[in-house]
ChimeraX commands (.cxc) that place a marker at each C-alpha (Angstrom):
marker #1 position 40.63,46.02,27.48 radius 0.5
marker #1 position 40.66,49.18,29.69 radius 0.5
marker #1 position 41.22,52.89,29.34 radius 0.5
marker #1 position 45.30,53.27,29.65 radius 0.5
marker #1 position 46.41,54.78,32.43 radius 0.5
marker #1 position 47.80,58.25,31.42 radius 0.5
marker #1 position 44.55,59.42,30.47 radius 0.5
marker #1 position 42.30,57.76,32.96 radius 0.5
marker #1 position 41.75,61.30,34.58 radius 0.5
marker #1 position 40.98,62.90,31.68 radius 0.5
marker #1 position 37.21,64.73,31.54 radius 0.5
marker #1 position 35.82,62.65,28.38 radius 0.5
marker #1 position 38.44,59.67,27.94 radius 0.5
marker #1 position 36.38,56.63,29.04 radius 0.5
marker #1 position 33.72,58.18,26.18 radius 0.5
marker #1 position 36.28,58.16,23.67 radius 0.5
marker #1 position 37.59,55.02,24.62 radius 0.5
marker #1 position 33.74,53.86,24.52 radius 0.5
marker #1 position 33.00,55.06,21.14 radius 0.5
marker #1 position 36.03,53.09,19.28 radius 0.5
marker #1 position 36.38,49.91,22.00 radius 0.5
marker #1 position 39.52,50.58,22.84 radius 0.5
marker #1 position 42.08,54.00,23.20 radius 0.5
marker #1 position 43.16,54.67,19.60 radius 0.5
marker #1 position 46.57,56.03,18.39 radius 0.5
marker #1 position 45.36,58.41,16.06 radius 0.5
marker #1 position 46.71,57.04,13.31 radius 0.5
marker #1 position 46.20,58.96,9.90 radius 0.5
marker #1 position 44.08,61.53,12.14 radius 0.5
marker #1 position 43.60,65.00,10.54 radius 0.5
marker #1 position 44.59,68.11,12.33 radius 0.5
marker #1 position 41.08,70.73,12.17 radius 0.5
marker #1 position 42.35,73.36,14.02 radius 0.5
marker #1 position 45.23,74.69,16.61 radius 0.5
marker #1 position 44.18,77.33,18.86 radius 0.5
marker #1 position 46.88,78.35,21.49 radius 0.5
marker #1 position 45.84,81.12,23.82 radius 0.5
marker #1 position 48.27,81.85,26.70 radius 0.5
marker #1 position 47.09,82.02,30.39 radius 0.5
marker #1 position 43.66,80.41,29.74 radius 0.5
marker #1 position 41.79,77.81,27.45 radius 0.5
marker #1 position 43.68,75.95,24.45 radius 0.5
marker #1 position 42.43,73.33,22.14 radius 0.5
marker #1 position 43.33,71.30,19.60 radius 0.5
marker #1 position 40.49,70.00,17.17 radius 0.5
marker #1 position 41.15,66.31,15.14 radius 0.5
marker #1 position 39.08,64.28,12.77 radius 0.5
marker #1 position 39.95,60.88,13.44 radius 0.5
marker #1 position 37.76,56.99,12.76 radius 0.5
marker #1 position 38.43,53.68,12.17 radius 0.5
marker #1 position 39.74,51.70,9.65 radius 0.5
marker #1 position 38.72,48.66,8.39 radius 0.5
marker #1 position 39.99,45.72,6.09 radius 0.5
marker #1 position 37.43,45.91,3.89 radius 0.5
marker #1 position 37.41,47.64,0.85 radius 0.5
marker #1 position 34.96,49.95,-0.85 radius 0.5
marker #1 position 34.01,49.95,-4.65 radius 0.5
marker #1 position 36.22,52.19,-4.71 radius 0.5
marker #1 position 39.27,50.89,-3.54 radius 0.5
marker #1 position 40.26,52.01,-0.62 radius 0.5
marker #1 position 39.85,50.92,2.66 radius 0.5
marker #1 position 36.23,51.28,4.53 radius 0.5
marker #1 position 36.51,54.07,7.61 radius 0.5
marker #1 position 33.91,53.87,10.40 radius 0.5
marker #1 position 33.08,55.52,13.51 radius 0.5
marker #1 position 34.12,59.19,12.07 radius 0.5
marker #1 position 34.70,61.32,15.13 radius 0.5
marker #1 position 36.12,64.80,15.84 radius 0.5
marker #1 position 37.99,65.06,19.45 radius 0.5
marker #1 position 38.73,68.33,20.53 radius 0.5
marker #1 position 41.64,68.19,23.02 radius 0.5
marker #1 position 41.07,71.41,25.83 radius 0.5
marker #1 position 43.94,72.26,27.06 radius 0.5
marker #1 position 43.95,74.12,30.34 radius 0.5
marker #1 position 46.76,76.42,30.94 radius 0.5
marker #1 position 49.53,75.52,28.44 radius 0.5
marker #1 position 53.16,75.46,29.97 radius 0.5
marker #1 position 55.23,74.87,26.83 radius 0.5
marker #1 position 54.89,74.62,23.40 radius 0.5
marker #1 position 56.99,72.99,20.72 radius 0.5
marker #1 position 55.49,72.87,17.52 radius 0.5
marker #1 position 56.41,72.58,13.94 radius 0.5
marker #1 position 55.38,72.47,10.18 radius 0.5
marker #1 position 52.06,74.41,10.89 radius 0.5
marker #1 position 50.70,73.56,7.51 radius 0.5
marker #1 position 46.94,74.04,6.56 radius 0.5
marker #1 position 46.87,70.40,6.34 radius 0.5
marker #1 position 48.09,68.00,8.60 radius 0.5
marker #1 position 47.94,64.70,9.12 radius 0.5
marker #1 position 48.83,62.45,12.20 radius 0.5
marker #1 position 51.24,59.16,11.86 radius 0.5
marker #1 position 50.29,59.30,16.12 radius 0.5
marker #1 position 49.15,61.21,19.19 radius 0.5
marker #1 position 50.50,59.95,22.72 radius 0.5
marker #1 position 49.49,61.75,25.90 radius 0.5
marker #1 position 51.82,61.21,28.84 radius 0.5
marker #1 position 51.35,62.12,32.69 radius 0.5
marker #1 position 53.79,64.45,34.09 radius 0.5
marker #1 position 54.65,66.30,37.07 radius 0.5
marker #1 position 53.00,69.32,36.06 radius 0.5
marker #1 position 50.14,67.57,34.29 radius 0.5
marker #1 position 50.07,66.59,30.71 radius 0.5
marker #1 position 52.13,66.38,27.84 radius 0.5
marker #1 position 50.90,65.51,24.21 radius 0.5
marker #1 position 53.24,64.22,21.52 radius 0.5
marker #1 position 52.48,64.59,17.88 radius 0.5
marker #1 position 54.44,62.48,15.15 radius 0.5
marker #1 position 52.98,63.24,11.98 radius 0.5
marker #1 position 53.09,61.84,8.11 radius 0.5
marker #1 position 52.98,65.44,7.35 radius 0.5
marker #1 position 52.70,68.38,8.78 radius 0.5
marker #1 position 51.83,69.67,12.33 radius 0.5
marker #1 position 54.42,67.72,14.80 radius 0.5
marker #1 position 55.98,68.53,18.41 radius 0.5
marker #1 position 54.79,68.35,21.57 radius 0.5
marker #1 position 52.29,70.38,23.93 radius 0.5
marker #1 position 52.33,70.44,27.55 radius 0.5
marker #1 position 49.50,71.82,29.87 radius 0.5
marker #1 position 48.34,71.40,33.05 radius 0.5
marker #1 position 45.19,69.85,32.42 radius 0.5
marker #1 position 43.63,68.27,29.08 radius 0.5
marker #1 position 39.85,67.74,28.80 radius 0.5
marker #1 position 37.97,66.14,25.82 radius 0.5
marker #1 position 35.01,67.31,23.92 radius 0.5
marker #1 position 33.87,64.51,20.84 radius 0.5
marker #1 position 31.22,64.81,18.28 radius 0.5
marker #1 position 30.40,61.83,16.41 radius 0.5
marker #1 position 30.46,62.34,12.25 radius 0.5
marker #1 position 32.02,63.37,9.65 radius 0.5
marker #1 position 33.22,67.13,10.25 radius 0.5
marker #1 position 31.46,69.90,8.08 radius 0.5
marker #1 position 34.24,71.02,5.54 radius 0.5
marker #1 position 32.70,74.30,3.91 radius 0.5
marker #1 position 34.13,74.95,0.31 radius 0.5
marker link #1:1,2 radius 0.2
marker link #1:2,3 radius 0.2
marker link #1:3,4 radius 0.2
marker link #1:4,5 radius 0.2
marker link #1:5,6 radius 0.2
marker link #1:6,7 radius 0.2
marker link #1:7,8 radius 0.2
marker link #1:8,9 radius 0.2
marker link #1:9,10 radius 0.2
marker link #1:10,11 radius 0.2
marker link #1:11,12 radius 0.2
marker link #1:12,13 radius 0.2
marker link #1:13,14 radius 0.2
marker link #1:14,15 radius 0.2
marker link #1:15,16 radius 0.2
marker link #1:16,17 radius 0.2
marker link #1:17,18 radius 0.2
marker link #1:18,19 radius 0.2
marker link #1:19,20 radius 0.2
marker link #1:20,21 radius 0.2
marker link #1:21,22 radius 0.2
marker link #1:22,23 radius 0.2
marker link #1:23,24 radius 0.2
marker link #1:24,25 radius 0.2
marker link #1:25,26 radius 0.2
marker link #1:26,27 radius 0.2
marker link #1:27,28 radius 0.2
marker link #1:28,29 radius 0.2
marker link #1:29,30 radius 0.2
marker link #1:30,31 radius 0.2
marker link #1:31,32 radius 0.2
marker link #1:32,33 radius 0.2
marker link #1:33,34 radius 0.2
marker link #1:34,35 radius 0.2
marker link #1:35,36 radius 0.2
marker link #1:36,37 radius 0.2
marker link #1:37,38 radius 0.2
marker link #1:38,39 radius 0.2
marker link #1:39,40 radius 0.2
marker link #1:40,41 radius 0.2
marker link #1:41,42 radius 0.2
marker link #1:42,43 radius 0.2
marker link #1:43,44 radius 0.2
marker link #1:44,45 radius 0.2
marker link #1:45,46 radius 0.2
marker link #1:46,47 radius 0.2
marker link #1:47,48 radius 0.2
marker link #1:48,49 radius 0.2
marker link #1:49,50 radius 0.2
marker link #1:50,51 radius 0.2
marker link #1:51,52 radius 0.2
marker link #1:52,53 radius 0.2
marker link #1:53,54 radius 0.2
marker link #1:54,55 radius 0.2
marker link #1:55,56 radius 0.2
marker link #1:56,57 radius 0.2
marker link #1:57,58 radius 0.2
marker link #1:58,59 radius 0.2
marker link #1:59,60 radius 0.2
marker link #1:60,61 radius 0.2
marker link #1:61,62 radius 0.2
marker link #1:62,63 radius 0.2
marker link #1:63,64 radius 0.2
marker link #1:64,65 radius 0.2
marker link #1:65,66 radius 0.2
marker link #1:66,67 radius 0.2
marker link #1:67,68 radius 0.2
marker link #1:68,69 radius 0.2
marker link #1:69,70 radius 0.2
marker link #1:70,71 radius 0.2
marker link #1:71,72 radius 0.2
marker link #1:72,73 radius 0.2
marker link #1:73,74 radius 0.2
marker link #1:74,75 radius 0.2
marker link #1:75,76 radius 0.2
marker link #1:76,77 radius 0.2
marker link #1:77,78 radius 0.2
marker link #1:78,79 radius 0.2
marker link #1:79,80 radius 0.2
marker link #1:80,81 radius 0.2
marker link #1:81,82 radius 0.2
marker link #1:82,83 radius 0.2
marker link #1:83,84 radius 0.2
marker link #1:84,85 radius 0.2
marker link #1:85,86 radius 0.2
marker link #1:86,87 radius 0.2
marker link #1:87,88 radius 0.2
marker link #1:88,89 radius 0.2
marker link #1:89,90 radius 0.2
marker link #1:90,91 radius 0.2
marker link #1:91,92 radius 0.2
marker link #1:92,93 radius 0.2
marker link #1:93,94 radius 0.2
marker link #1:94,95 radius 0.2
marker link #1:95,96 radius 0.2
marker link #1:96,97 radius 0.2
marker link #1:97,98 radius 0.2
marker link #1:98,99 radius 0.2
marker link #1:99,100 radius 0.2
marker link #1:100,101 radius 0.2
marker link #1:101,102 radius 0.2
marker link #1:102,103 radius 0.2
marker link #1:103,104 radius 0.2
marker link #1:104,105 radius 0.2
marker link #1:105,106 radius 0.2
marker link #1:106,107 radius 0.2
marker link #1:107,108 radius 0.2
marker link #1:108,109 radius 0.2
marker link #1:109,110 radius 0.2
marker link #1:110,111 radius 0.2
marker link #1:111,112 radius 0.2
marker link #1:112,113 radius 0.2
marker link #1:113,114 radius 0.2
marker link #1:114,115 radius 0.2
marker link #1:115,116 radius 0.2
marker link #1:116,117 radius 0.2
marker link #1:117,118 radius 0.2
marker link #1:118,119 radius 0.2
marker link #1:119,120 radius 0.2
marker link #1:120,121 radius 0.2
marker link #1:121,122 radius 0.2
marker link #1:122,123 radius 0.2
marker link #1:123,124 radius 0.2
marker link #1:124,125 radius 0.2
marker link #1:125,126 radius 0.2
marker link #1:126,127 radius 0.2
marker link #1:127,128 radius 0.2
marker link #1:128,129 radius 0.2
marker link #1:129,130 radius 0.2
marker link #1:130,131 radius 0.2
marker link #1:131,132 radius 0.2
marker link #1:132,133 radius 0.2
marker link #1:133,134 radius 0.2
view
């Protein structure tokens, strides 16, 4: 298995791709944050893991390898964006190659959806659970 092609030229793919074994889809990913800033740095933060098929005491399915992925997005181009909810969660994230760079396509289960197109798309992970303050 190898890092798919799209985002082989993307600053911090092959780590992501490292940390899970494989390039996920973002499945059930929540959205942290969505900062858009024209003519200079954007980002888009996600807590995403994996799930397994075993289930907790509790229930429900276990989730490993918690990570947050911020997506930097140099130099946004176009924007198309809807249900900016406080909470949103991801059915998938695709990122595409384009002419002009990048384009990111967000289906949700509810929520944030669209698509975001920039010019260049870097990643920044930290491994965890994100701090949620109450």
């Amino acid at each position: 298995m190898s890092l798919p092609l799209a985002v082989e030229d993307i600053s911090g793919a092959q780590e992501l791709f490292d940390w899970f074994g494989y390039w996920p889809d973002f499945h059930d990913a929540e959205v942290l944050k969505v900062h858009i800033e024209l003519g200079t740095e954007s980002s888009l933060l996600l807590h995403t893991w994996e799930m397994t098929n075993k289930i907790t005491p509790e229930g429900f399915y276990e989730l490993r390898k918690h990570v947050s992925v911020e997506f930097v997005l140099d130099e946004v181009t176009s924007l198309n964006v809807q249900d900016l909810w406080e909470h949103s969660i991801l059915l998938s994230l695709v990122i595409s190659k384009t002419a002009a760079g990048f384009l990111l396509e967000l289906s949700s289960a509810y929520g944030l959806c669209g698509t975001i197109a920039a010019q260049n798309i870097s990643l920044r992970l930290k491994s965890g659970k994100p701090f949620v303050s109450s």
